[in-house]
mmCIF file of the N, C-alpha and C atoms, coordinates in Angstrom:
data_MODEL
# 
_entry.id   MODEL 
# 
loop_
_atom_site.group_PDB 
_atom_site.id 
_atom_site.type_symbol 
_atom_site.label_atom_id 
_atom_site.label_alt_id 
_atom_site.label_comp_id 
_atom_site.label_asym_id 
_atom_site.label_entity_id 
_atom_site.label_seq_id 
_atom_site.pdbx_PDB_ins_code 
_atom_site.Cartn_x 
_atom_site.Cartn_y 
_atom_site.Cartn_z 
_atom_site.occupancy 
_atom_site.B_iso_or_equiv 
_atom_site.pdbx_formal_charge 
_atom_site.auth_seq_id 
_atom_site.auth_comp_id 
_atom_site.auth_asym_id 
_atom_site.auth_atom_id 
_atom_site.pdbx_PDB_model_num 
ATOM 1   N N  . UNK A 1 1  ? 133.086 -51.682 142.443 1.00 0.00 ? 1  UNK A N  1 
ATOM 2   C CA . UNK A 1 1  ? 131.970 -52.062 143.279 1.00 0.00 ? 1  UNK A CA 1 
ATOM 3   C C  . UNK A 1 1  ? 132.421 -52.082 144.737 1.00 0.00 ? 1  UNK A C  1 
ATOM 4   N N  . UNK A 1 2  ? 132.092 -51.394 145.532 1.00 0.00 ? 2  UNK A N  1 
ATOM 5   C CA . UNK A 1 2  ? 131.694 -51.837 147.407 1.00 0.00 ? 2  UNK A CA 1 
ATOM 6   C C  . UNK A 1 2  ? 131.361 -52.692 147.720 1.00 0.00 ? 2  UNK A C  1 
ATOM 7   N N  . UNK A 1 3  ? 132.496 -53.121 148.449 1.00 0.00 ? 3  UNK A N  1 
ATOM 8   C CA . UNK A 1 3  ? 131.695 -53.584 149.497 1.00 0.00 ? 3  UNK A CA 1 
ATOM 9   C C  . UNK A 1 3  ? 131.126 -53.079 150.559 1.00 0.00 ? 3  UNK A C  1 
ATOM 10  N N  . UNK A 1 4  ? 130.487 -54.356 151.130 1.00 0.00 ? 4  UNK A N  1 
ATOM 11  C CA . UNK A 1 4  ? 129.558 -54.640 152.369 1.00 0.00 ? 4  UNK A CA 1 
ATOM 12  C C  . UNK A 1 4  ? 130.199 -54.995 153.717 1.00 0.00 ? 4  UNK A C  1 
ATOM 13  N N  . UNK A 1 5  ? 130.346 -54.549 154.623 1.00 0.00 ? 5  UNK A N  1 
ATOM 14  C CA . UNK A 1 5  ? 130.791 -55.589 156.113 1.00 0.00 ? 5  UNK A CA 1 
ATOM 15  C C  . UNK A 1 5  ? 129.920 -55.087 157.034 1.00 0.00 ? 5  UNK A C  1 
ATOM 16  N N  . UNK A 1 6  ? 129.338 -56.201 158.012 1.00 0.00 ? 6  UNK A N  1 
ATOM 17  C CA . UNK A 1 6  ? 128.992 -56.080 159.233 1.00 0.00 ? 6  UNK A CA 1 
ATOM 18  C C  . UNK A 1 6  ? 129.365 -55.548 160.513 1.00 0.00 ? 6  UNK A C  1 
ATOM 19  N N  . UNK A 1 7  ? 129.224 -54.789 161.343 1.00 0.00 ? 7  UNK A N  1 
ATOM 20  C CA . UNK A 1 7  ? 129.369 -54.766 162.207 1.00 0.00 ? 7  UNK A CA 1 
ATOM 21  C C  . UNK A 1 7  ? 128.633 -55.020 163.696 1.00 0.00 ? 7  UNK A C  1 
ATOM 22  N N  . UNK A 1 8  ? 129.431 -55.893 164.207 1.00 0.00 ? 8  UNK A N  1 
ATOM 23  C CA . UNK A 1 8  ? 128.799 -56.318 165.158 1.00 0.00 ? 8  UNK A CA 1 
ATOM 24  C C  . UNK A 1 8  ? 129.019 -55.901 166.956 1.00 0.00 ? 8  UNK A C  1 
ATOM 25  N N  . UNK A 1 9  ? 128.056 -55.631 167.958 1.00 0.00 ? 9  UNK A N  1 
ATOM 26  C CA . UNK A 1 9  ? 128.347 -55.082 168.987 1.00 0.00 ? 9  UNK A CA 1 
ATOM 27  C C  . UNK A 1 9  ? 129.437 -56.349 169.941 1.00 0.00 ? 9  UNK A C  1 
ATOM 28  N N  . UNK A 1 10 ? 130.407 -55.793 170.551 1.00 0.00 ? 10 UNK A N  1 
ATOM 29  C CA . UNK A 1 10 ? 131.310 -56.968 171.096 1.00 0.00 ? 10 UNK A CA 1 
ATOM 30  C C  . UNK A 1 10 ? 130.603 -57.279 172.424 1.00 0.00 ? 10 UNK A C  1 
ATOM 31  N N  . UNK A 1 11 ? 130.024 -56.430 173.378 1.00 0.00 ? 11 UNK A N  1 
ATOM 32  C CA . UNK A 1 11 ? 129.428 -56.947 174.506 1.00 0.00 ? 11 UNK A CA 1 
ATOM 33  C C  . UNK A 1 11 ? 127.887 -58.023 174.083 1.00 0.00 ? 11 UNK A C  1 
ATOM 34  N N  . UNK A 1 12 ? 127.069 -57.541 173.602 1.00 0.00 ? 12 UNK A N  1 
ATOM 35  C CA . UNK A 1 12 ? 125.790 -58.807 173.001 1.00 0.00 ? 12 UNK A CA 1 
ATOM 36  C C  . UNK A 1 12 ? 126.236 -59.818 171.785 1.00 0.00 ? 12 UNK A C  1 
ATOM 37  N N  . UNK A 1 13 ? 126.899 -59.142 170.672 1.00 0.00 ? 13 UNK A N  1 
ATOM 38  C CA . UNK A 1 13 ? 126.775 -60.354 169.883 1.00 0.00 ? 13 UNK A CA 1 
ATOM 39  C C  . UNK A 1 13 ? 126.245 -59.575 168.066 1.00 0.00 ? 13 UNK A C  1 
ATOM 40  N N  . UNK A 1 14 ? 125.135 -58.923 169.019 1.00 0.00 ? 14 UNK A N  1 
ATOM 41  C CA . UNK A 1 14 ? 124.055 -58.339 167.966 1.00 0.00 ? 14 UNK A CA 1 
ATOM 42  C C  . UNK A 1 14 ? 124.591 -57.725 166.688 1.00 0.00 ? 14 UNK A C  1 
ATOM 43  N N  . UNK A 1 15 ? 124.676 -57.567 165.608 1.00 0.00 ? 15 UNK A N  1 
ATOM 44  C CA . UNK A 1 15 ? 124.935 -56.960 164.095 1.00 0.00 ? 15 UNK A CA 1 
ATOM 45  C C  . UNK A 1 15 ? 124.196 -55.662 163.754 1.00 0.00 ? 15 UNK A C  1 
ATOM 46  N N  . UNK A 1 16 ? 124.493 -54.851 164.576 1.00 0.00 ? 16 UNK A N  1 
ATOM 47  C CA . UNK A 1 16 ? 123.601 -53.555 164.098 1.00 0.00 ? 16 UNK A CA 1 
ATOM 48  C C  . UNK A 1 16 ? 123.785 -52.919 163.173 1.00 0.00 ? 16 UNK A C  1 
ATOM 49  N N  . UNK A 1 17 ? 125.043 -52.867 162.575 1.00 0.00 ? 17 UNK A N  1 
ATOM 50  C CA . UNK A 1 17 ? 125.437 -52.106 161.507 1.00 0.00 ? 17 UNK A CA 1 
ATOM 51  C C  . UNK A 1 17 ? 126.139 -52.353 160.172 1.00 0.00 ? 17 UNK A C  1 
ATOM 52  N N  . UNK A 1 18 ? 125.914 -51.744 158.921 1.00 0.00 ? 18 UNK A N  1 
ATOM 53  C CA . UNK A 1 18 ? 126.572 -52.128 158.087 1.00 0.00 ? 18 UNK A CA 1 
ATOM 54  C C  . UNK A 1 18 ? 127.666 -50.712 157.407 1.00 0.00 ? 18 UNK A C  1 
ATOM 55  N N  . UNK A 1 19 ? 129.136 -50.807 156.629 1.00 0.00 ? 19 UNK A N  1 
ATOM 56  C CA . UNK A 1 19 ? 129.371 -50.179 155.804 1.00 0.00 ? 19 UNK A CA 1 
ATOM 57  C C  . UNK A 1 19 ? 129.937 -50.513 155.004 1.00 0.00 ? 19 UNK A C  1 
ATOM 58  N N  . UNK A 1 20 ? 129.702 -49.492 153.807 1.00 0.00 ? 20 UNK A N  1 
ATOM 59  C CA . UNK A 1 20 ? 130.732 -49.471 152.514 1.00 0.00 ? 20 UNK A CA 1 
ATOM 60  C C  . UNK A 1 20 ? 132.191 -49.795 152.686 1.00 0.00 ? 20 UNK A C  1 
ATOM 61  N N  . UNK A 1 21 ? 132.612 -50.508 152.222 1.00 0.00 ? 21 UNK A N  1 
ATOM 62  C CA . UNK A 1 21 ? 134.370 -49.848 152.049 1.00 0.00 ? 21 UNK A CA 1 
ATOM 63  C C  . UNK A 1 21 ? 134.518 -49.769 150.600 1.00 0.00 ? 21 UNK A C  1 
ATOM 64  N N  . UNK A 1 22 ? 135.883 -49.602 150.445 1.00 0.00 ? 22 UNK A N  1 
ATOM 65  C CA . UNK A 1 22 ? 136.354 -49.770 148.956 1.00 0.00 ? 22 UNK A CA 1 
ATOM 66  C C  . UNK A 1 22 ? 136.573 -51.112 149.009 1.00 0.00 ? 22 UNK A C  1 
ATOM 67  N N  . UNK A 1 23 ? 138.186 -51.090 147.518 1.00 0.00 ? 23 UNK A N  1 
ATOM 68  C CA . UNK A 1 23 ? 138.805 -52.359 147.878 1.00 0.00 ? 23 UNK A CA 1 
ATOM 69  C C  . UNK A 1 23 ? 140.291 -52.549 148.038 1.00 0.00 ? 23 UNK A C  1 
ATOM 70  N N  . UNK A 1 24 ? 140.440 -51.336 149.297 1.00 0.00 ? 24 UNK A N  1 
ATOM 71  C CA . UNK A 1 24 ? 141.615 -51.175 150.161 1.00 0.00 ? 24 UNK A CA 1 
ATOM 72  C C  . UNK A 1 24 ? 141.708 -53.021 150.549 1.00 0.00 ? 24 UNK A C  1 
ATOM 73  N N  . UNK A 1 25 ? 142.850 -53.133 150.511 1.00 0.00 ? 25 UNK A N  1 
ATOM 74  C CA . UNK A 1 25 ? 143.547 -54.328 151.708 1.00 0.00 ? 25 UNK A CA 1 
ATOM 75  C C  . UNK A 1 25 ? 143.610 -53.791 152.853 1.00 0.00 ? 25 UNK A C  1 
ATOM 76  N N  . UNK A 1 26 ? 143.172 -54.471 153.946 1.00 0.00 ? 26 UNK A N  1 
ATOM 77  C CA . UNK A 1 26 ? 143.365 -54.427 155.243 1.00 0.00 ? 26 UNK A CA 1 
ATOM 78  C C  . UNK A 1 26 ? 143.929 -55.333 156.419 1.00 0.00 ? 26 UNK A C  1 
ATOM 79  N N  . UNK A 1 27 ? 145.058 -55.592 156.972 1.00 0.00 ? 27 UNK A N  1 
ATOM 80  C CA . UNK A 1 27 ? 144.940 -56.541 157.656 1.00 0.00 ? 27 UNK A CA 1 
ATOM 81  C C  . UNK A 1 27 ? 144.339 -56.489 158.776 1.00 0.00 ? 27 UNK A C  1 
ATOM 82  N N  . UNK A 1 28 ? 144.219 -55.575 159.251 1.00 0.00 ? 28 UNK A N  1 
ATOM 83  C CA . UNK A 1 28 ? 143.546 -55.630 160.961 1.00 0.00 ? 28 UNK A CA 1 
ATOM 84  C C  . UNK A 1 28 ? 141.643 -55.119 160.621 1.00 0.00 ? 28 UNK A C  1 
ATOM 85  N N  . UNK A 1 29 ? 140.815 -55.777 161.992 1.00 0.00 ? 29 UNK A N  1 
ATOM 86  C CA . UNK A 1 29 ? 139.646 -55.924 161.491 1.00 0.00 ? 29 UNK A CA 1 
ATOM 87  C C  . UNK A 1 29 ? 139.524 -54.492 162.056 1.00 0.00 ? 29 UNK A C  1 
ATOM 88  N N  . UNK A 1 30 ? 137.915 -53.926 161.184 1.00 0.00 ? 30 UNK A N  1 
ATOM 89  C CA . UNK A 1 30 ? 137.435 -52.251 161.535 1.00 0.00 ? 30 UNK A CA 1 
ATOM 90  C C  . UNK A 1 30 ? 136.984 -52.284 163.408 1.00 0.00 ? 30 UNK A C  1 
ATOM 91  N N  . UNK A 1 31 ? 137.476 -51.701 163.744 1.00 0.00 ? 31 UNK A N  1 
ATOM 92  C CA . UNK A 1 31 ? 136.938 -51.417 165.266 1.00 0.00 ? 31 UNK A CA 1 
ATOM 93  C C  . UNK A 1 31 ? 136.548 -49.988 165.084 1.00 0.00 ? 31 UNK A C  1 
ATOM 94  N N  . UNK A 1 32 ? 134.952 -49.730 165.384 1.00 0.00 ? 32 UNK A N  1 
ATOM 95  C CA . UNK A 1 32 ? 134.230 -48.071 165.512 1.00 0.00 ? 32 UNK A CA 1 
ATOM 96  C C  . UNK A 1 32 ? 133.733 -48.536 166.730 1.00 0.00 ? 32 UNK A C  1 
ATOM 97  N N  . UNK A 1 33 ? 133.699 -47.271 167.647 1.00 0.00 ? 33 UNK A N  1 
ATOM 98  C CA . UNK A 1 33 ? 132.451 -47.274 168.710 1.00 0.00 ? 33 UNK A CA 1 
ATOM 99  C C  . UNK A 1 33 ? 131.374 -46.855 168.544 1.00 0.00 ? 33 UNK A C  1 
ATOM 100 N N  . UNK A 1 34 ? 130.288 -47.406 168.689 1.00 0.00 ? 34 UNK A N  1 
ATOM 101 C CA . UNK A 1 34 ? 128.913 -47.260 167.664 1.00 0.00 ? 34 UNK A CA 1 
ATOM 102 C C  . UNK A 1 34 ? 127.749 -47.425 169.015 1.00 0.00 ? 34 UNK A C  1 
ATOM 103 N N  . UNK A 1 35 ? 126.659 -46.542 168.878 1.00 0.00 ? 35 UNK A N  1 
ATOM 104 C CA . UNK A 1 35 ? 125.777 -46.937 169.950 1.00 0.00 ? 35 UNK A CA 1 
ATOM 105 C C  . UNK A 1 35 ? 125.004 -48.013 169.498 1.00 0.00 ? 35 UNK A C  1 
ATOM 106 N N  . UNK A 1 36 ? 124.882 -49.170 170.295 1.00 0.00 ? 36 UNK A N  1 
ATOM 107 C CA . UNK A 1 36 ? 123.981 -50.402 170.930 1.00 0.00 ? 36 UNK A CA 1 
ATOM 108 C C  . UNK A 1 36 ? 122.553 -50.441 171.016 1.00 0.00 ? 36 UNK A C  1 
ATOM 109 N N  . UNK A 1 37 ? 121.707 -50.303 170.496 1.00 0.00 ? 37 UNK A N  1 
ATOM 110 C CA . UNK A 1 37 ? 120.419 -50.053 170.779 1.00 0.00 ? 37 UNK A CA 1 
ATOM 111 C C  . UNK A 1 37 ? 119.777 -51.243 172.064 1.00 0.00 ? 37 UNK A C  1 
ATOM 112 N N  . UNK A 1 38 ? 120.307 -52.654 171.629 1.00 0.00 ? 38 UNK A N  1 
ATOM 113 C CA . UNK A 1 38 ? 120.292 -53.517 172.825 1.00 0.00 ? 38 UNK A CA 1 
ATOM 114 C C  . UNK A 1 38 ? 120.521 -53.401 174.053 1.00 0.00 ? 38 UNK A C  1 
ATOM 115 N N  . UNK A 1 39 ? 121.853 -53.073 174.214 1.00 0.00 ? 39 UNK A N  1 
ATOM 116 C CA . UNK A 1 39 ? 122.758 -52.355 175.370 1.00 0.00 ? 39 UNK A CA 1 
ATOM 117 C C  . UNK A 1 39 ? 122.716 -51.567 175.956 1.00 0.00 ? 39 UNK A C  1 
ATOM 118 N N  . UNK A 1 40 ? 122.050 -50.350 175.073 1.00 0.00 ? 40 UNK A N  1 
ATOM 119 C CA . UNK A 1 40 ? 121.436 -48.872 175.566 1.00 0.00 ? 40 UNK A CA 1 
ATOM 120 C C  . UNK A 1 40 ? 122.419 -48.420 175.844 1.00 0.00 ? 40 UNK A C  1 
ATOM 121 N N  . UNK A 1 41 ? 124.219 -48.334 175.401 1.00 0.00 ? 41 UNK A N  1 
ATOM 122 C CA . UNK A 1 41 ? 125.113 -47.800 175.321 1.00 0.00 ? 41 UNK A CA 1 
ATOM 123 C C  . UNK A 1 41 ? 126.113 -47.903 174.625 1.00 0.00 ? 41 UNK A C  1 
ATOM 124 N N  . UNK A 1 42 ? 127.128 -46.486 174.315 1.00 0.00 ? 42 UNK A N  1 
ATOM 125 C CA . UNK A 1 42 ? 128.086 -46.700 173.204 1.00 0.00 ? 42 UNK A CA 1 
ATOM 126 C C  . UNK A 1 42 ? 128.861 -47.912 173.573 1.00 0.00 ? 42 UNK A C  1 
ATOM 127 N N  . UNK A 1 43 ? 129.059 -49.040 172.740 1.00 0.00 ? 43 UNK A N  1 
ATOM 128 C CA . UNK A 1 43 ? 130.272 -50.198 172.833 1.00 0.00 ? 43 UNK A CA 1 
ATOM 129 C C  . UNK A 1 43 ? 130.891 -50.126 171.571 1.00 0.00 ? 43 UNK A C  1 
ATOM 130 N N  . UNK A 1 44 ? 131.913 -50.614 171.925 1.00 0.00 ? 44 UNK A N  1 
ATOM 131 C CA . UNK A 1 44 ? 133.117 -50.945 170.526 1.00 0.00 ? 44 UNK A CA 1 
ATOM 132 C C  . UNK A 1 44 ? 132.264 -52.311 169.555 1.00 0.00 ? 44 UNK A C  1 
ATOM 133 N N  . UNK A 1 45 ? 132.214 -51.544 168.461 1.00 0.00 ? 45 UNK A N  1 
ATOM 134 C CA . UNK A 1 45 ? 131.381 -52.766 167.195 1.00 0.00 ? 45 UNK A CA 1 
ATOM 135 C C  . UNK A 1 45 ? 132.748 -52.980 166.386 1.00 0.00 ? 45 UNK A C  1 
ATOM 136 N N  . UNK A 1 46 ? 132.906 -54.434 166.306 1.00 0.00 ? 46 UNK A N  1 
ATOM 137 C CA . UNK A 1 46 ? 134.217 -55.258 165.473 1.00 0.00 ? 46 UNK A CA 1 
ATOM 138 C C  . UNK A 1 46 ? 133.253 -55.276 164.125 1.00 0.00 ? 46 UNK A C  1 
ATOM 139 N N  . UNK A 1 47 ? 134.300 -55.445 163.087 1.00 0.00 ? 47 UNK A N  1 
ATOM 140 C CA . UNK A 1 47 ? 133.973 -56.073 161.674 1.00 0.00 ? 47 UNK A CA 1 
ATOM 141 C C  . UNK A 1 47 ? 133.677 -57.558 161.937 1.00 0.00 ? 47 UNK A C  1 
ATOM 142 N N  . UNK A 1 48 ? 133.029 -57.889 161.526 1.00 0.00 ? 48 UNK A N  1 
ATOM 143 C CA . UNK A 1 48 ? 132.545 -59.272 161.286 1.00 0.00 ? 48 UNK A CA 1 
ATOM 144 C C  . UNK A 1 48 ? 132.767 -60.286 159.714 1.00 0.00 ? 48 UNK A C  1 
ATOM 145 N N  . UNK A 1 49 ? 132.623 -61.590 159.903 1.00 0.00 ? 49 UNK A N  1 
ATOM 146 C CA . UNK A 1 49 ? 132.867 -61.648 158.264 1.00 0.00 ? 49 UNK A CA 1 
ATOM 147 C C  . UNK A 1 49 ? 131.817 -62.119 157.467 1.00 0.00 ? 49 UNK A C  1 
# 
């Protein structure tokens, strides 16, 4: 089964996105640059928990 994680934009706050992972171990959190629809520009979206 997949999981689920959030991603959230680091300049607003906002949770725009979600993805799959497996069930790799990870220690460090997912950092993608993802466009902002709030922001109205690409920002770096952290994993959230």
């Amino acid at each position: 089964m997949k999981k689920k994680l959030a991603l959230a934009c680091t300049e607003c706050g906002s949770r725009n996105y979600t993805k799959d992972v497996g069930d790799k171990v990870r220690t460090e959190r997912l950092e993608i640059k993802k466009y902002c629809r709030y922001c109205k520009k690409h920002t770096l979206h952290r994993e959230t928990k």
